[in-house]
N, C-alpha and C positions, 0 to 999 in steps of 0.2 A: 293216508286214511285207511283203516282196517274195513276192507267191503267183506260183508258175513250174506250171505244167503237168506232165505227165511228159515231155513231148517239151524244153519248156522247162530241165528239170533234165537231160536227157540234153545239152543243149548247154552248158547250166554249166558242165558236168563234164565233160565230153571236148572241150571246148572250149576253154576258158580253164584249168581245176583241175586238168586231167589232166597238162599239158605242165608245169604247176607242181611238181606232187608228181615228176616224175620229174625235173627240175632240184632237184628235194631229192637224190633219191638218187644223183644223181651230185654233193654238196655243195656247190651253189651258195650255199647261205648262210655253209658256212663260210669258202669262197675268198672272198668280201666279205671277211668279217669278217678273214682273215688280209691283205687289202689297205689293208680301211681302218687298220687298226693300223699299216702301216706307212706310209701313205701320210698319216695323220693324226695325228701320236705327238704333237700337244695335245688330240686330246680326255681324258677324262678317267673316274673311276667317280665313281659317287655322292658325293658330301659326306655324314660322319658325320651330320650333322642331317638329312639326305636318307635315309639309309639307315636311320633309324632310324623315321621316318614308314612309309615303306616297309616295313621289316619287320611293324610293326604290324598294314598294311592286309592285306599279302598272306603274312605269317605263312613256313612253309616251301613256298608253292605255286608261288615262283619262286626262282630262283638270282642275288640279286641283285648279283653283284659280275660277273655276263656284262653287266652293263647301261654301256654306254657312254655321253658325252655329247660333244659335239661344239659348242660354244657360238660356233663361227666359221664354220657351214656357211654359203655364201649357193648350193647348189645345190638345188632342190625349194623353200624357202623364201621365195620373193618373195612369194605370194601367202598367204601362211600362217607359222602362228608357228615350226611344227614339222614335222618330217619323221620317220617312223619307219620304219628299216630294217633289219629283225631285232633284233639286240639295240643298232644303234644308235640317237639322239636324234638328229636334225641340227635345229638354231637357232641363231639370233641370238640371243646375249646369253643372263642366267641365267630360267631359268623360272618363274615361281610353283608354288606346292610341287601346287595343284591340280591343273594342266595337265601336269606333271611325272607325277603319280599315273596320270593319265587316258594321256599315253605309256608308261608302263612296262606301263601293260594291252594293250596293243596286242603288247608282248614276249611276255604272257603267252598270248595269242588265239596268236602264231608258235608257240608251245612247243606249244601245245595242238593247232593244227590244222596247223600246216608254212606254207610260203608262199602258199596258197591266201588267207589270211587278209589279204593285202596286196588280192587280188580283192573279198572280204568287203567290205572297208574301202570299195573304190572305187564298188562297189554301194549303200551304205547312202549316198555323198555324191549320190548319183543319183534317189535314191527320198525324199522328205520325208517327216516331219521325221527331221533326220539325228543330230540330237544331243537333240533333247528328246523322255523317256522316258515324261514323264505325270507325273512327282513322286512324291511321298506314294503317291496311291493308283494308282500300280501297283507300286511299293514291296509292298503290303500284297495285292496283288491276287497276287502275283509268289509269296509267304510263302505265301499259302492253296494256291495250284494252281499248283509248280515249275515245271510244263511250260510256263508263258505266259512263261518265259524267253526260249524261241525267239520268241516276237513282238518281238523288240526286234532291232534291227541290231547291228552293231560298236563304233561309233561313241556308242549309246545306251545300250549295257552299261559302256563305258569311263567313262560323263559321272555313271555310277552309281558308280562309283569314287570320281571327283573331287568328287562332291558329300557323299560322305559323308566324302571330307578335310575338305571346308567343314565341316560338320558340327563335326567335332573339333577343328578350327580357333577354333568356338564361332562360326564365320558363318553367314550365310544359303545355302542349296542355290542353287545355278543354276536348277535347274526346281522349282515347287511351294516350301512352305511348310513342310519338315519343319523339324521344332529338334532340340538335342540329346537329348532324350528319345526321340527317333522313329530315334536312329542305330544300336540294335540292331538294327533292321529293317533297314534298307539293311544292316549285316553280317550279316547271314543270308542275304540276296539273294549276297552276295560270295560267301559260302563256299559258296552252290551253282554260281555262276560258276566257281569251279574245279574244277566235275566236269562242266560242258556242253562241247558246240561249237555253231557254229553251222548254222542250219536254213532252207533255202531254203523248205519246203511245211509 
């Protein structure tokens, strides 16, 4: 968890989050999104078998047909599989269904918290460990006492996602040793992820 000070969270946020929320209000995400539509009329929406995992995970707590994908981006992506920008996907090529999962929650952090979330993001790749949550037992830890949600990044909430696609998948989790018995856990962790944001202190 990134601990900020109060002087620390006043430069957070009037700093970087503040100049962002107001590039919301005057719809910076939607003038993207009405450019990349025209400017990339092969990306694409979900594939049926796509949207039906998807529905699963994230039930009605996102609007999955705003979900774009882009499977010929080479801009953001040299160094990485994927790129996520707003309700777009940009990669190379088709995605595994996990990492797909673990992108579309990053949609959901924008719906929740606005563009700040792309800050979120760059923070958690700053601060180690950026993608491993603990497993299991903070799965279990996360059940007993909601609030230790906010001990987790961006990055480590999303990986909570894709691991509980493994799961259902019938494979092994990325972090820790849960199985498919342990997957109601991880979906009660989700379905309180759709009533947080995230927490700097």
């Amino acid at each position: 968890m990134l601990q900020l000070n109060k002087y620390g969270v006043f430069l957070v946020h009037y700093i970087f989050e503040l100049p962002l929320r107001i590039l919301d209000v005057f719809g910076l995400p939607e003038i993207f999104n009405f450019f990349q539509r025209k400017l990339k009329p092969s990306s694409r929406e979900l594939y049926e078998f796509e949207s039906k995992l998807a529905q699963q995970i994230f039930a009605s707590s996102l609007d999955l047909s705003q979900v774009r994908i882009d499977e010929s981006n080479h801009v953001g992506t040299q160094w990485q599989i994927c790129l996520c920008v707003f309700y777009y996907i940009n990669c190379k090529g088709m995605l595994q269904l996990p990492i797909l999962i673990h992108e579309i929650v990053h949609i959901l952090q924008y719906e929740q918290d606005g563009s700040p979330y792309a800050f979120r993001n760059m923070i958690a790749h700053l601060v180690p460990p950026t993608y491993d949550y603990g497993g299991l037992g903070t799965i279990q830890a996360i059940v007993e006492s909601p609030n230790k949600v906010h001990d987790l990044n961006y990055e480590q909430r999303a990986d909570i996602y894709s691991d509980y696609c493994l799961l259902l998948l019938g494979k092994r989790p990325e972090w820790g040793s849960a199985t498919l018995q342990d997957a109601v856990q991880y979906y009660k962790v989700i379905k309180l992820q759709t009533k947080v944001k995230a927490s700097f202190c």
